[in-house]
C-alpha positions as CSV (number, residue, x, y, z in Angstrom):
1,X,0.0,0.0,0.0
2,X,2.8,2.3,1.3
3,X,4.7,1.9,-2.4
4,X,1.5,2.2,-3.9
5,X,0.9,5.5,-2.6
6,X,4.6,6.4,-3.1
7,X,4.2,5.8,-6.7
8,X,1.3,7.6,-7.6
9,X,2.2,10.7,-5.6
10,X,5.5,10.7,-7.6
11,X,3.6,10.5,-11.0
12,X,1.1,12.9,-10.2
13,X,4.5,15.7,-9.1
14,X,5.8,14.3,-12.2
15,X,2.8,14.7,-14.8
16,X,2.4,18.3,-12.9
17,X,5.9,19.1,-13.8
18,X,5.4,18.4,-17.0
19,X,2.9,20.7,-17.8
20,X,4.3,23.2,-15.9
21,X,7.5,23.2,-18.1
22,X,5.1,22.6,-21.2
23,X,3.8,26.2,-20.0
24,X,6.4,27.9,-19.1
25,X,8.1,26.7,-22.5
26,X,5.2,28.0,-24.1
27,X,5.5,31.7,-22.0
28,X,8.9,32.1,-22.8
29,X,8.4,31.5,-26.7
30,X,5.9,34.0,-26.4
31,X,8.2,36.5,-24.6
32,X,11.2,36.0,-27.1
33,X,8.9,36.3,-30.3
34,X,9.3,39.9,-31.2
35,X,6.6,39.2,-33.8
36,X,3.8,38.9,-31.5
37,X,2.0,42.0,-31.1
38,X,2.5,42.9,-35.5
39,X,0.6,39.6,-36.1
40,X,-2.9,38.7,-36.0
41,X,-4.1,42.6,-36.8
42,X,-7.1,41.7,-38.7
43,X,-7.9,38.9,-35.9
44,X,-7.6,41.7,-33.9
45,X,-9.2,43.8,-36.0
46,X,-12.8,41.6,-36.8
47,X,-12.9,40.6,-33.0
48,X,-13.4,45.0,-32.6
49,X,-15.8,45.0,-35.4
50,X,-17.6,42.5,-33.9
51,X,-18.1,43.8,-30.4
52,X,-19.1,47.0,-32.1
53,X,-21.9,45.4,-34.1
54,X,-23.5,43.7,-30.9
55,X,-22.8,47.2,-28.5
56,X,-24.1,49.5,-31.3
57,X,-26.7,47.2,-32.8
58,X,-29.6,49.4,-32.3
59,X,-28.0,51.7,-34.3
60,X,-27.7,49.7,-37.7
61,X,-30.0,51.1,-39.5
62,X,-32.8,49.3,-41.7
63,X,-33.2,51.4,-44.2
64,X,-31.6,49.0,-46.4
65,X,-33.4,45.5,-46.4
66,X,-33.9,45.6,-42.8
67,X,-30.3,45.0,-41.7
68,X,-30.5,45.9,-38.1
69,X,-33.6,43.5,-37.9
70,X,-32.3,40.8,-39.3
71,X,-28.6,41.3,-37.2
72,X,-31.0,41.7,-33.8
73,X,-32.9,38.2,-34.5
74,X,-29.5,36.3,-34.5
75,X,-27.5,38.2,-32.4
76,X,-26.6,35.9,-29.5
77,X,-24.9,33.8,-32.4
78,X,-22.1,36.2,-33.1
79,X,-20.6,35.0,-29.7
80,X,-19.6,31.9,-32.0
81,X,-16.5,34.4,-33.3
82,X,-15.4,35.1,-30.1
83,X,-13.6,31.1,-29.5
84,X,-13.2,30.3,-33.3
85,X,-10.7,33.7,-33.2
86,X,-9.3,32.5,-29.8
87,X,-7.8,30.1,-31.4
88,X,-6.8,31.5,-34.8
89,X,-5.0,34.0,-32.6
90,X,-3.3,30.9,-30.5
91,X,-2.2,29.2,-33.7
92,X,-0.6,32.9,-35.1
93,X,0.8,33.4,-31.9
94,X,-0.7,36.8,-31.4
95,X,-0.7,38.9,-28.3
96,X,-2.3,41.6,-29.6
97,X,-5.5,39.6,-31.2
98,X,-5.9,37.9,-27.6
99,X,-6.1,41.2,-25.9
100,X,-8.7,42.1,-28.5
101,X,-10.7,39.3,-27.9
102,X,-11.6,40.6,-24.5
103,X,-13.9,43.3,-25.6
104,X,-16.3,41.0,-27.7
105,X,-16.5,38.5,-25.0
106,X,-17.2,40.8,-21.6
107,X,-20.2,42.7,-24.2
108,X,-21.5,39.5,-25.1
109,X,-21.5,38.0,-21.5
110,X,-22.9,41.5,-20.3
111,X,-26.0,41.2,-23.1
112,X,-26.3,37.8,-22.9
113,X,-24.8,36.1,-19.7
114,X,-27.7,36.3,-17.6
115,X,-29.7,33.7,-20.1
116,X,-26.8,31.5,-19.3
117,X,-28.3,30.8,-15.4
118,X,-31.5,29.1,-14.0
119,X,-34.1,31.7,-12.9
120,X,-36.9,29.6,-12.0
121,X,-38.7,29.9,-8.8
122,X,-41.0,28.2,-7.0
123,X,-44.7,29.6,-6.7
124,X,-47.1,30.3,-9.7
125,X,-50.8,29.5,-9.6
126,X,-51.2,29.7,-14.4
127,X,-49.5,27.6,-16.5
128,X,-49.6,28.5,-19.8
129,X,-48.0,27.4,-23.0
130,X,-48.7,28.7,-27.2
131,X,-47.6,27.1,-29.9
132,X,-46.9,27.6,-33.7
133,X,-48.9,24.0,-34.9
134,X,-47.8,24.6,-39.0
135,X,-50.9,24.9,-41.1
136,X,-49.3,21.3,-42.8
137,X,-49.1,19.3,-39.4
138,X,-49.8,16.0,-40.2
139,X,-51.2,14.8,-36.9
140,X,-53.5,17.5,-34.9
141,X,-54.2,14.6,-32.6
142,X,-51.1,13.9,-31.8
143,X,-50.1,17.6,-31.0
144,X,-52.4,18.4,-29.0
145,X,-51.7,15.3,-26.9
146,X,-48.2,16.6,-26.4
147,X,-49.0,19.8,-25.8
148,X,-52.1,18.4,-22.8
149,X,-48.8,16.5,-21.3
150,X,-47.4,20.0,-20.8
151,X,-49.6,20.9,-18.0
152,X,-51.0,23.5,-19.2
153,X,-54.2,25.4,-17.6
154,X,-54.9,27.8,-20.9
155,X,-52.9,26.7,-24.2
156,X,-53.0,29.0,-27.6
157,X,-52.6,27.7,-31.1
158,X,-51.5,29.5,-33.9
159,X,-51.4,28.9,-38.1
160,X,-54.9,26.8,-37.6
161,X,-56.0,25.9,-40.5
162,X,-59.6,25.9,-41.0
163,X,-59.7,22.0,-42.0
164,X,-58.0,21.2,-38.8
165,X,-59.9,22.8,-36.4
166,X,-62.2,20.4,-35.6
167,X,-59.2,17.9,-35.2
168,X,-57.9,20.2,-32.7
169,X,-60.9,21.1,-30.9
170,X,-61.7,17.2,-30.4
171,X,-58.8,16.3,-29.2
172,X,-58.3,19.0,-26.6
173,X,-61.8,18.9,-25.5
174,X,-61.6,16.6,-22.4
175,X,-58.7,19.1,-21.2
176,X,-60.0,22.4,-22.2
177,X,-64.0,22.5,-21.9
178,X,-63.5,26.0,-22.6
179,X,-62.3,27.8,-26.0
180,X,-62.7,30.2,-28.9
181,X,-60.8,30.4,-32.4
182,X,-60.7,33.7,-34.2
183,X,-59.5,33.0,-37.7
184,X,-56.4,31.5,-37.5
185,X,-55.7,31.3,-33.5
186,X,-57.2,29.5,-31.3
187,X,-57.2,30.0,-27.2
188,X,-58.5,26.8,-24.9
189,X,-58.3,27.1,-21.3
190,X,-59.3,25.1,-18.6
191,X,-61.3,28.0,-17.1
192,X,-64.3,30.0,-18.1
193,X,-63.9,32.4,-21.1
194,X,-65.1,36.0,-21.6
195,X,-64.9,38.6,-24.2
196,X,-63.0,36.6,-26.8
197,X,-62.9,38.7,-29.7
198,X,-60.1,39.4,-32.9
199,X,-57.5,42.0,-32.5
200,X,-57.0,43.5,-35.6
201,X,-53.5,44.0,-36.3
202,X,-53.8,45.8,-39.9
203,X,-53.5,42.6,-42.0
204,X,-57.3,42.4,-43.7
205,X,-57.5,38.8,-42.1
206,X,-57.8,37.2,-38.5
207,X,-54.2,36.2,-36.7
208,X,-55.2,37.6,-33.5
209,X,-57.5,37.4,-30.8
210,X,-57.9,38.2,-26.9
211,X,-60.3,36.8,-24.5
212,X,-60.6,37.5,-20.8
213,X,-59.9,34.5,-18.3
214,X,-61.3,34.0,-15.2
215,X,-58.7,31.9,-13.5
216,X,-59.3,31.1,-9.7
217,X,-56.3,33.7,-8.8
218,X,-58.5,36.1,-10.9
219,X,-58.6,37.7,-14.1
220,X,-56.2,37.7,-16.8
221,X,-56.6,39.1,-20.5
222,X,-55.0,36.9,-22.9
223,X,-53.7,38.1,-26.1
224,X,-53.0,35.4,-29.1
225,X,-50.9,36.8,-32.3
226,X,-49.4,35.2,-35.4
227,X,-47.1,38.0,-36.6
228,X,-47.0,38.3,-40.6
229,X,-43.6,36.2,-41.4
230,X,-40.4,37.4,-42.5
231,X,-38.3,36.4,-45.7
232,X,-34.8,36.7,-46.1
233,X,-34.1,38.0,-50.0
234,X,-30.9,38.2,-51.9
235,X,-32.4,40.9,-53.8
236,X,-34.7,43.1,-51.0
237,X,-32.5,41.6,-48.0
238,X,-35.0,41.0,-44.4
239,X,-38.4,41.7,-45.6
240,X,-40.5,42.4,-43.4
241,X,-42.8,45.6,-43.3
242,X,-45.8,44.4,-42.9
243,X,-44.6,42.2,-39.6
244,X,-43.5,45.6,-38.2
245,X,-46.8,47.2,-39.2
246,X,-48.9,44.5,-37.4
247,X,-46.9,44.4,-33.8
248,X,-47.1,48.2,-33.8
249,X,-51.3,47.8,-34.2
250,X,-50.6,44.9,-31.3
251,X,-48.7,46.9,-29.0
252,X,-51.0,49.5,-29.3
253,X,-54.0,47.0,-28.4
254,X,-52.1,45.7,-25.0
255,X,-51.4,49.5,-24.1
256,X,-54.9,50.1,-24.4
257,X,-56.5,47.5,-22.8
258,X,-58.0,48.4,-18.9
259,X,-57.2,45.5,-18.1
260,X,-53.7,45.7,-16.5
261,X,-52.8,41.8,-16.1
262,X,-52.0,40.6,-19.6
263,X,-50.6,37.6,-21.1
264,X,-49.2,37.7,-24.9
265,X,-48.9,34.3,-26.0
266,X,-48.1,33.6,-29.9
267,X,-45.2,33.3,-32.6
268,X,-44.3,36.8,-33.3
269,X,-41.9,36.0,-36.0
270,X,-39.5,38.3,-34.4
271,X,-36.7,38.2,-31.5
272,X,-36.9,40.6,-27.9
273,X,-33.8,42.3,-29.4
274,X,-35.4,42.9,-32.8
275,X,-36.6,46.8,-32.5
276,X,-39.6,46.2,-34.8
277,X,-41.6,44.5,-31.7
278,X,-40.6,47.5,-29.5
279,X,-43.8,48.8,-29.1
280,X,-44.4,45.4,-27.3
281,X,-41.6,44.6,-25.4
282,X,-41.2,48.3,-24.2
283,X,-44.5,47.2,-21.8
284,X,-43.7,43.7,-21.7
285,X,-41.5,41.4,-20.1
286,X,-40.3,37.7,-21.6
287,X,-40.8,34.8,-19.1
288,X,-37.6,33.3,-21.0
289,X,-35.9,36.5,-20.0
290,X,-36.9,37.0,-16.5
291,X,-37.2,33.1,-15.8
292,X,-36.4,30.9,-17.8
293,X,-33.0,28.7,-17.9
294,X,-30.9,29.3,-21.4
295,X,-31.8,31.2,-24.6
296,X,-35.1,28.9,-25.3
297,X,-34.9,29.2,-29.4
298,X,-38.3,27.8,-30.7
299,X,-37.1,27.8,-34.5
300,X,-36.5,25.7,-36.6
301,X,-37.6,22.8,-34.9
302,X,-34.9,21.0,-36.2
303,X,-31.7,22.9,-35.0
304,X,-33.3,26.1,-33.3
305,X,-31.5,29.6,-33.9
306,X,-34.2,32.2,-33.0
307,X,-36.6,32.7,-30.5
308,X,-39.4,33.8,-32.3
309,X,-42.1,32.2,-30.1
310,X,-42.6,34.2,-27.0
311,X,-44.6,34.3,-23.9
312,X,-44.7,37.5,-22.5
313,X,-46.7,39.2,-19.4
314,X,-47.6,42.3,-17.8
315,X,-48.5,42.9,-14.6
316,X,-48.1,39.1,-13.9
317,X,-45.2,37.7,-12.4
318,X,-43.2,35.0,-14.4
319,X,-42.0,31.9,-12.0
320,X,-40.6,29.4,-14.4
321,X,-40.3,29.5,-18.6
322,X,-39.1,26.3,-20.6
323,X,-39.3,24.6,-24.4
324,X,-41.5,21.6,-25.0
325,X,-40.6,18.6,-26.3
326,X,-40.6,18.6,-30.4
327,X,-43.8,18.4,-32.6
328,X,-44.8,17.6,-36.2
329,X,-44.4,21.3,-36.4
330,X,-41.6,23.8,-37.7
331,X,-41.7,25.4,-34.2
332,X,-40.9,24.3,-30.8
333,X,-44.1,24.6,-28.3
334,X,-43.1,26.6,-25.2
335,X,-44.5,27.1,-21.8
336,X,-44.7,29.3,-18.5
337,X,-45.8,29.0,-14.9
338,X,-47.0,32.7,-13.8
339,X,-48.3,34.2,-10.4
340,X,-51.1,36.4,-11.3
């Protein structure tokens, strides 16, 4: 036991002073290489550019195929740069690109770092959860079991077509006694309904609705909203005019409404950092933001980049905000526990 012991105390000071000389061999062919602070100037230089695109993103203007937008809905991605240039500037042996790199990586840990933690809490007395179905889902029945195993006390469906409504409403039925569609969303809640009427959000067709509902903690006006969708263009760049158009008429709505505990609920086709959905978010407040656990991307299903889904609340305190499982849809469901 004794030389057992002896032996693997002596390899482990042995392995450590390996890698320490590896190190210190490393250190001091940094500190003889004269060449270290000319090389790696455009690493240097792009590792800049990029913090300045996510610190002054507001400011890119979208005058010119919606730029800004369309930098704002994958923003959180340009952290990628930050280790891919890390080690370009190790392999060029560059001092002056590794300094550099510091300013990208403190601005995107000081916009993005607090998605990075858990801020669930216990509590809550609504779950609710909204979801994108795709007008081409195959199996209504089998979404809307999913989306039942969620927990859900009031669920909203969006891009309902009319020939699967009945699908939808049969299956959730047992669940949700209580609902209303309005065009092409849907709201079915476990409590009773009131005022359910369309929100028109300057489109010339139904994508959005409201109805009051009278949970047991109280009431709570629900908004549902399909936002008009986006397209990316070689030729007109982010197009999206009429999306910015309708969540203007939207934001308006919520600001208006006299009731002051709402719930938005819906795929908004658009990002909390896009500023086309500011006159939302400026009165709102993300459950993924305030309590959810990572960034939450909804879309595409199959290798998510962009939350575009969003549950969002005023007057209503968020508790806990996570993704559902996958669906025959394009779009990850998502869910919240409140406290109303």
């Amino acid at each position: 036991m004794t030389r057992a012991y002896v032996a693997e105390t002596g390899n482990g000071s042995a392995e450590g002073e390996r890698s320490g000389s590896r190190v210190r061999r490393l250190l001091d062919g940094w500190k003889g290489d004269p060449g270290i602070w000319r090389r790696g100037l455009v690493l240097a230089g792009l590792a800049v550019l990029i913090a300045l695109v996510m610190l002054v993103h507001a400011k890119i203007p979208n005058r010119i195929g919606n730029l800004g937008s369309l930098t704002e809905t994958f923003l959180p991605w340009l952290g990628l740069f930050v280790p891919v240039l890390l080690g370009l500037a190790l392999w060029r042996r560059s001092a002056t690109a590794l300094i550099a790199l510091v300013l990208p990586a403190v601005v995107w840990l000081n916009l993005f770092g607090g998605l990075l933690t858990d801020k669930e809490s216990k509590g809550g007395n609504l779950v609710v959860a909204t979801h994108n179905v795709n007008a081409d889902n195959p199996d209504p029945a089998g979404t809307a079991r999913k989306l039942i195993a969620s927990g859900a006390d009031v669920l909203a469906l969006e891009e309902l077509p009319g020939s699967a409504v009945g699908a939808y409403e049969r299956a959730l039925a047992g669940t949700y006694p209580h609902h209303s569609v309005q065009g092409t969303v849907g709201l079915w809640s476990k409590f009773p309904l009131s005022e359910a009427e369309p929100v028109d959000i300057r489109l010339g067709w139904t994508r959005a609705m409201r109805a009051t509902v009278n949970a047991p903690a109280g009431q709570v006006k629900v908004y549902v909203a399909h936002m008009p969708s986006v397209r990316v263009k070689l030729s007109a760049g982010f197009t999206a005019r009429q999306r910015d158009a309708s969540a203007d008429a939207l934001g308006d709505a919520i600001a208006s409404d006299p009731l002051k505990k709402v719930v938005l609920l819906g795929d908004l086709n658009g990002t909390m950092n896009d500023r086309a959905l500011n006159n939302i978010t400026s009165q709102m407040r993300s459950t993924q933001g305030a309590a959810g656990n990572g960034f939450g991307f909804t879309w595409p299903a199959a290798f998510p980049m962009a939350r575009i889904d969003q549950i969002m609340v005023k007057g209503v305190e968020p508790k806990s905000s996570w993704t559902l499982g996958r669906t025959p849809s394009d779009h990850l469901p998502i869910a919240a526990r409140l406290k109303i």
